[in-house]
C-alpha positions as CSV (number, residue, x, y, z in Angstrom):
1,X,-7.7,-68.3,-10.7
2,X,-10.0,-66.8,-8.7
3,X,-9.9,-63.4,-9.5
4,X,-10.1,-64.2,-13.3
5,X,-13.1,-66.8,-12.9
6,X,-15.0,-64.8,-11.0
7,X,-14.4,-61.6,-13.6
8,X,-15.6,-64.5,-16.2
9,X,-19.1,-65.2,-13.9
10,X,-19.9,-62.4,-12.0
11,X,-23.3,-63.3,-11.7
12,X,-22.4,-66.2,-10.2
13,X,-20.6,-64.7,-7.6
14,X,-22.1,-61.3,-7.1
15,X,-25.3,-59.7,-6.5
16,X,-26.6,-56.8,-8.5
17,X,-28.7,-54.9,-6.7
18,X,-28.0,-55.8,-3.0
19,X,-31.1,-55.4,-0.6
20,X,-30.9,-53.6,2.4
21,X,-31.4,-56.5,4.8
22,X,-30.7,-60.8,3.9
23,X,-33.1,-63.3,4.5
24,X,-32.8,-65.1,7.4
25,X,-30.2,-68.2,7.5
26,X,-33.2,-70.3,8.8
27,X,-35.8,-69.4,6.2
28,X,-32.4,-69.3,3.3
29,X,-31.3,-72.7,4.3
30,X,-34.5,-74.0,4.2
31,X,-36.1,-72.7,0.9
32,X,-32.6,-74.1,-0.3
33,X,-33.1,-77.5,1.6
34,X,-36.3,-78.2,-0.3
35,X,-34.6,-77.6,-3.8
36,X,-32.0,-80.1,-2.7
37,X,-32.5,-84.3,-3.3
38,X,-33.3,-86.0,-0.1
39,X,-29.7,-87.8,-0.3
40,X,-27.8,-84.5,-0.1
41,X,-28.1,-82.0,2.8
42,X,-26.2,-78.8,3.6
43,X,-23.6,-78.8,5.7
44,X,-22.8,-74.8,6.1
45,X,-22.7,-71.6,4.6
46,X,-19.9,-68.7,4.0
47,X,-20.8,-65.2,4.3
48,X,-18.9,-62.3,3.3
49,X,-18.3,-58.8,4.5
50,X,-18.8,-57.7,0.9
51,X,-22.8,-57.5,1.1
52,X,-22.6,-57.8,-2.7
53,X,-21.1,-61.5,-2.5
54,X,-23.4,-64.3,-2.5
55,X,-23.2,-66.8,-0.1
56,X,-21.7,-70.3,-0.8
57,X,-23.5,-72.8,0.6
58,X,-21.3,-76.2,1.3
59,X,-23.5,-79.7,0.9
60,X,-22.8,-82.8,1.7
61,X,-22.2,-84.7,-1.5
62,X,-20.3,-84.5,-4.0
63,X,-16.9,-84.1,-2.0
64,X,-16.4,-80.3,-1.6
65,X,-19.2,-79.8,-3.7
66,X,-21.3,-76.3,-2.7
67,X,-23.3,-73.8,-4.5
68,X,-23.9,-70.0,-4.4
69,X,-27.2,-68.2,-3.2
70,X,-28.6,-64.9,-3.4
71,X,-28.6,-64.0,0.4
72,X,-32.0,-61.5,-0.8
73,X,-34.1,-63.9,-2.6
74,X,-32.9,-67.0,-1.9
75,X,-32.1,-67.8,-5.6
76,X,-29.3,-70.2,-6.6
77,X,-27.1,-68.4,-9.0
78,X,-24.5,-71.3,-9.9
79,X,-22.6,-73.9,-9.0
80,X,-18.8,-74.0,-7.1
81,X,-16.5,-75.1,-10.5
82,X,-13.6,-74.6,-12.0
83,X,-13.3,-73.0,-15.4
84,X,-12.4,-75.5,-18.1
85,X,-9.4,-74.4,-18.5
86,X,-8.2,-74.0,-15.1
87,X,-10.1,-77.9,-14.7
88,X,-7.5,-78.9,-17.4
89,X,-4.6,-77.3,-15.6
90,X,-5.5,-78.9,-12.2
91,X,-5.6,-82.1,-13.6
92,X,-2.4,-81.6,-16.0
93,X,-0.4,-80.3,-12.8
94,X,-1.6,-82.9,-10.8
95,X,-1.5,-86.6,-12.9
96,X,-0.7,-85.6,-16.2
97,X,-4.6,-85.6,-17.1
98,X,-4.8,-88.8,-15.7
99,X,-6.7,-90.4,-12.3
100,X,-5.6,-89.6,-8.7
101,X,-5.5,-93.4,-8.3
102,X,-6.5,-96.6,-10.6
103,X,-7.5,-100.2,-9.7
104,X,-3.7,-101.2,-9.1
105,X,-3.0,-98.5,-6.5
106,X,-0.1,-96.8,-9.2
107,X,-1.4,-93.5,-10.6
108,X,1.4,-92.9,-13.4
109,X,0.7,-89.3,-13.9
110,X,1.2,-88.5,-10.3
111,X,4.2,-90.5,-10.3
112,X,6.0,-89.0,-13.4
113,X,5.1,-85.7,-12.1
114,X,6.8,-86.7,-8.7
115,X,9.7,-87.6,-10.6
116,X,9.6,-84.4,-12.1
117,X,9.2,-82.4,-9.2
118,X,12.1,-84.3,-7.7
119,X,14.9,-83.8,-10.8
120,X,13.5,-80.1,-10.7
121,X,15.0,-79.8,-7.4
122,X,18.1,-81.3,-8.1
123,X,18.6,-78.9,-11.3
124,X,17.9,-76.1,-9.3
125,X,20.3,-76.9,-6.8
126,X,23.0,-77.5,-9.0
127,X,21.9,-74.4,-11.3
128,X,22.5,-72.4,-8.3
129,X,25.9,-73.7,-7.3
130,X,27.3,-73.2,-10.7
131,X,26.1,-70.2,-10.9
132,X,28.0,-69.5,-7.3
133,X,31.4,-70.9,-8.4
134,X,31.8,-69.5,-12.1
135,X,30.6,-66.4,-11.6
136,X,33.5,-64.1,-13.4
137,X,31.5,-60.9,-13.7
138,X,30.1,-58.5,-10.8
139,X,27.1,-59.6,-8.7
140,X,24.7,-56.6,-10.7
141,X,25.9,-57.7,-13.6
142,X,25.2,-61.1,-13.6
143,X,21.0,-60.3,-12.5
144,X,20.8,-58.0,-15.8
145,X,18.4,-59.0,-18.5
146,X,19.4,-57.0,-21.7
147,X,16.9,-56.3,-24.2
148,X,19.0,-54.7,-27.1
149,X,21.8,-56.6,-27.5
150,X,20.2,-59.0,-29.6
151,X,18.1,-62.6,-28.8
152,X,20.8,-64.4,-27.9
153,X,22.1,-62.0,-25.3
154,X,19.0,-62.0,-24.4
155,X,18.0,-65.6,-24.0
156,X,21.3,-66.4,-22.4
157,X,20.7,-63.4,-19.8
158,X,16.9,-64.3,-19.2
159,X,18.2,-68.0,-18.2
160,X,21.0,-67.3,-15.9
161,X,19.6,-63.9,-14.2
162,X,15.8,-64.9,-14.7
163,X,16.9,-68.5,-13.3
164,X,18.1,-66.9,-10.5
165,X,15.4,-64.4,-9.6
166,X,12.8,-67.6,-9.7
167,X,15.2,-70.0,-7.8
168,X,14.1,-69.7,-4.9
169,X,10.3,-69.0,-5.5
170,X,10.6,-72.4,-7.6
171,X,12.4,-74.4,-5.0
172,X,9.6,-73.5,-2.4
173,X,7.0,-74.6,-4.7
174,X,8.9,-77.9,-5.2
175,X,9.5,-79.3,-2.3
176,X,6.3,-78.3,-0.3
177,X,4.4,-79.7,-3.6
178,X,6.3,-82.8,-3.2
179,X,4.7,-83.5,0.1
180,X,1.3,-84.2,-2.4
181,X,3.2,-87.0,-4.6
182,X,4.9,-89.3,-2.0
183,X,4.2,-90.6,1.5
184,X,7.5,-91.0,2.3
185,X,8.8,-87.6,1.6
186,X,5.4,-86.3,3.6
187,X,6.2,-87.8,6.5
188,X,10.0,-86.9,6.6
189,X,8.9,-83.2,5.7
190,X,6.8,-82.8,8.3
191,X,9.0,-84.5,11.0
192,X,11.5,-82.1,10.2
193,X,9.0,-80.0,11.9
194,X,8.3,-82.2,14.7
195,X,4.8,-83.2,13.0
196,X,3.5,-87.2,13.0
197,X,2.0,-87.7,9.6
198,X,-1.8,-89.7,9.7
199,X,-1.4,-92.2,7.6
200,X,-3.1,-92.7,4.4
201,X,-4.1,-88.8,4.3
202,X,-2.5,-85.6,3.5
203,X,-4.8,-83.4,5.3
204,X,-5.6,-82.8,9.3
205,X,-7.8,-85.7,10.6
206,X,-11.2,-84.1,10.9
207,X,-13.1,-84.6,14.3
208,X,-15.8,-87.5,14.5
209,X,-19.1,-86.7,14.9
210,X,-20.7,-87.6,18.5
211,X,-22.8,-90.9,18.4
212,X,-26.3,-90.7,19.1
213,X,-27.5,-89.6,22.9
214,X,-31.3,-91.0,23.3
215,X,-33.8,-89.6,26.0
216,X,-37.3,-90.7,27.0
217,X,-39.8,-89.2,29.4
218,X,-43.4,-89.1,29.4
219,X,-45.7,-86.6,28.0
220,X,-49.1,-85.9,27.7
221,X,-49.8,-88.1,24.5
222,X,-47.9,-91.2,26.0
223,X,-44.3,-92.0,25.6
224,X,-42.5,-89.9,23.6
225,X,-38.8,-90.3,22.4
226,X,-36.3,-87.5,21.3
227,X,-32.6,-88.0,19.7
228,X,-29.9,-85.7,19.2
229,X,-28.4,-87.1,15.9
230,X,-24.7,-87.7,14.9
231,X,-25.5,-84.4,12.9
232,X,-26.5,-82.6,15.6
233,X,-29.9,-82.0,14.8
234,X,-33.2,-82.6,16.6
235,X,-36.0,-84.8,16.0
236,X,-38.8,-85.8,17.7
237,X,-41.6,-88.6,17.2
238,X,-45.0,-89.0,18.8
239,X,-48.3,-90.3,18.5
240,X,-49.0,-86.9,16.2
241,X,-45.9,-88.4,13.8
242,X,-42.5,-86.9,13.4
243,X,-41.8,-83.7,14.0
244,X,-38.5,-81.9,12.8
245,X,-37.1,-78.9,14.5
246,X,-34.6,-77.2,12.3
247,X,-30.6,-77.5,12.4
248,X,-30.7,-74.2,11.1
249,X,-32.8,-72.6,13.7
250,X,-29.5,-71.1,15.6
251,X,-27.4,-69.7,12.8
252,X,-28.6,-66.5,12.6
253,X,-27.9,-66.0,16.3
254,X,-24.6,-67.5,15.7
255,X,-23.8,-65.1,12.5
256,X,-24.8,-61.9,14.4
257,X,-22.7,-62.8,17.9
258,X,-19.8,-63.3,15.3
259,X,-20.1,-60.0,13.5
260,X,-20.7,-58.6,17.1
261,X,-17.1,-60.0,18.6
262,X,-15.4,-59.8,15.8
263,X,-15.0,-56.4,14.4
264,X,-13.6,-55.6,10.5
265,X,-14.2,-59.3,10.0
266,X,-13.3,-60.8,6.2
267,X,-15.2,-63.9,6.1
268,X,-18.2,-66.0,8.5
269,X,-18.2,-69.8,8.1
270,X,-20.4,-71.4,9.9
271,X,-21.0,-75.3,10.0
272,X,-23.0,-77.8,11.6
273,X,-20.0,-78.2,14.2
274,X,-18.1,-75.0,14.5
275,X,-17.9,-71.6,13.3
276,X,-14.8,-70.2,11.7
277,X,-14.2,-66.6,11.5
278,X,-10.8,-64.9,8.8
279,X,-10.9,-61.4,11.1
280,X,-10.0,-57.9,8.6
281,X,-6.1,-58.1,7.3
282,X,-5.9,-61.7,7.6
283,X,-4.0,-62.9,4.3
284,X,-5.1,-66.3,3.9
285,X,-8.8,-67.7,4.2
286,X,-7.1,-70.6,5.6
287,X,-5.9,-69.0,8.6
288,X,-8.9,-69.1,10.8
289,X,-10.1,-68.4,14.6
290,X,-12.6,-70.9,15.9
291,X,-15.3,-71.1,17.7
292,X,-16.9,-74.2,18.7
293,X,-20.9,-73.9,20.0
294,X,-24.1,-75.7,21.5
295,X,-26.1,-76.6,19.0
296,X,-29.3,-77.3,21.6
297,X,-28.8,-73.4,22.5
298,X,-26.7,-71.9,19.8
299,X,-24.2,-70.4,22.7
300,X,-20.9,-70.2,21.9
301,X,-19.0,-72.9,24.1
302,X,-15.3,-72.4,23.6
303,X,-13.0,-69.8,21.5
304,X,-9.4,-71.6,19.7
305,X,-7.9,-68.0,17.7
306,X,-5.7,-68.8,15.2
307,X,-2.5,-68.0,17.0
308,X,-3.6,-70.9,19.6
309,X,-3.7,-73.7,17.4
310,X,-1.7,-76.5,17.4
311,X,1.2,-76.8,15.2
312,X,0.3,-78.9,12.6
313,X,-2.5,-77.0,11.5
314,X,-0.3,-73.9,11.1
315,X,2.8,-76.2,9.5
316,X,-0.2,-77.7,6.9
317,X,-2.2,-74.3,6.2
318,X,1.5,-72.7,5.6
319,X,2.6,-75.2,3.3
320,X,-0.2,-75.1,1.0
321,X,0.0,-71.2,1.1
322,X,3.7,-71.1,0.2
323,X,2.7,-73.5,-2.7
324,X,0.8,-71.7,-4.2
325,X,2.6,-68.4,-3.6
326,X,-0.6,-66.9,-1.3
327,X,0.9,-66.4,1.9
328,X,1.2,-62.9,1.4
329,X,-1.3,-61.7,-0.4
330,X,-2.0,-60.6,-4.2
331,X,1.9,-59.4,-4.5
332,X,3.5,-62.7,-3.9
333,X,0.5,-64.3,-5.9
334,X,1.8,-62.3,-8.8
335,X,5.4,-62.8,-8.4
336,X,4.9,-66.4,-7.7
337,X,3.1,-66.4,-11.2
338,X,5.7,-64.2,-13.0
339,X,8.2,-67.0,-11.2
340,X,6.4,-70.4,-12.3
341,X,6.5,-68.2,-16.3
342,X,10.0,-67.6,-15.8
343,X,10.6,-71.4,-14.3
344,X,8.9,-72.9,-17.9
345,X,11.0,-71.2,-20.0
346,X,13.9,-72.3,-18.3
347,X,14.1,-75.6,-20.1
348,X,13.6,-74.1,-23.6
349,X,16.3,-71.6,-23.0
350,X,18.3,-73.8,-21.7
351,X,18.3,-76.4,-24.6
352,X,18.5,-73.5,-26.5
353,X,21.7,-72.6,-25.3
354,X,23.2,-75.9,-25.5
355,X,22.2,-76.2,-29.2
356,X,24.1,-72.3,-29.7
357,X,27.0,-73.4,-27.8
358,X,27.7,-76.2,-30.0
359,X,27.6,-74.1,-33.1
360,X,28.9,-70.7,-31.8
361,X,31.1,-69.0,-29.3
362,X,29.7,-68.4,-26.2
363,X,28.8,-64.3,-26.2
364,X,31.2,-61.5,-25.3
365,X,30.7,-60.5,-22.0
């Protein structure tokens, strides 16, 4: 998907004649800011080795929504989507092109396709152990796919020996997708890895934002007041009216100690409460070394690499990669694809061969 949308929008995604230097991330983020509607505010930005990228800028509202910038001028060049087609496929794979949830807590198409998932699983079990125990014919023979022995050699061969190549790229995307269609099986999933599901949520329980710290003191003008908001940023009133220093004013200071320290790095993320850095070779974006900082100062406070995290978050971030066939990189994305192909025909070749066998004799071997 990404590959193919972002051969479909370049422009969205890529810069044509890259500059030799970015504008700042304060001056960016601001000429952004003042496009934006007061009730939505940015909440980071991703920047990419690839000075040719543009950067995506995360806001606040609508969930996960975020746009993409021209780092040289500052100009929006689109919008984070999904293609329409791939929007129908999400929605199709997900609740049958239904809602996530309705006014009686039962959303039917994620249901049926939990079902589905479920008897997918069991046929694929039981595919594999007949396939085990009436096997009559050499192990190389029974994972050839002939192409000239006519179609229904070949369907019969791309059932049993395609099943087989697919089985267990099909299984894993089975039961770690089933973790998205019931609680129950969640939380027994990842107990099996010693992992206590929150309830109500699939995802990691983000941290809270600090309440709000007030300070007073005198100054020349009278009293004077300054807060430190849950969002970290800094405001200050007095008798002049408000004043607003910017939450931006340390990012640039943050991206260049991060390109700094981290050497051959893929891909800079910084937020509001943390910076995440994917270092060079890393196969999934996912898989990312933290960095938490001040924002008074900008200084980095504490380091938490990848490898150092706690178990859940590598369990979670594993799970979704082997779902969707990324954890190791554009290979297994291809054969997971080639796989899920394989995977749909297996019910059509299947019926197929059921409607055959009731007519005909099974073929000569």
């Amino acid at each position: 998907e990404k590959e193919l949308t972002e051969a479909v929008r370049p422009e969205v995604y890529f810069v044509k004649e890259p500059h030799a230097e970015a504008l700042s991330m304060q001056e960016l983020m601001e000429k952004l800011e003042d496009t934006l509607p007061d009730s939505v505010s940015i909440t980071g930005v991703t920047v990419s080795s690839d000075k040719s990228r543009t950067y995506q800028v995360s806001l606040s509202k609508p969930r996960r929504a975020s746009i993409y910038v021209n780092p040289y001028t500052g100009e929006i060049t689109g919008r984070s989507e999904r293609l329409p087609f791939f929007d129908t496929m999400f929605r199709l794979h997900r609740w049958l092109l239904g809602k996530s949830s309705n006014d009686n807590g039962i959303a039917w198409g994620k249901l049926l396709t939990g079902v589905s998932t479920l008897a997918l699983v069991f046929i694929l079990i039981t595919g594999i152990l007949m396939w085990l125990t009436n096997r009559n014919k050499p192990l190389k023979a029974s994972l050839v796919i002939h192409v000239n022995k006519g179609w229904r050699r070949f369907w019969h061969d791309l059932h049993v020996a395609g099943g087989i190549y697919a089985t267990l790229f099909l299984l894993a995307f089975a039961l770690t997708g089933l973790t998205w269609s019931f609680s129950w099986y969640r939380s027994g999933f990842y107990a099996c890895f010693g992992i206590e599901t929150p309830h109500g949520g699939h995802g990691v329980a983000r941290n809270q934002p600090r309440g709000e710290q007030r300070e007073e003191h005198k100054g020349e003008h009278g009293e004077r007041h300054h807060r430190f908001g849950p969002d970290g940023e800094y405001h200050s009133w007095g008798w002049g009216g408000r004043m607003h220093r910017s939450p931006y004013r340390h990012w640039d200071k943050l991206l260049e100690t991060m390109k700094k320290g981290n050497h051959g790095w893929q891909q800079i993320s910084i937020k509001k409460d943390a910076v995440e850095v994917v270092p060079q070779g890393r196969r999934s974006l996912r898989a990312t070394d933290q960095y938490s900082y001040d924002r008074r100062s900008g200084d980095i406070t504490d380091v938490l690499p990848y490898d150092a995290q706690t178990k859940d978050v590598k369990v979670r971030s594993a799970v979704y990669r082997v779902h969707t066939g990324s954890w190791g990189g554009i290979v297994t994305r291809i054969l997971s694809f080639l796989a899920a192909i394989i995977g749909a025909t297996l019910p059509l070749t299947g019926y197929w061969l059921w409607f055959r066998r009731k007519r005909l004799p099974s073929p000569r071997r």
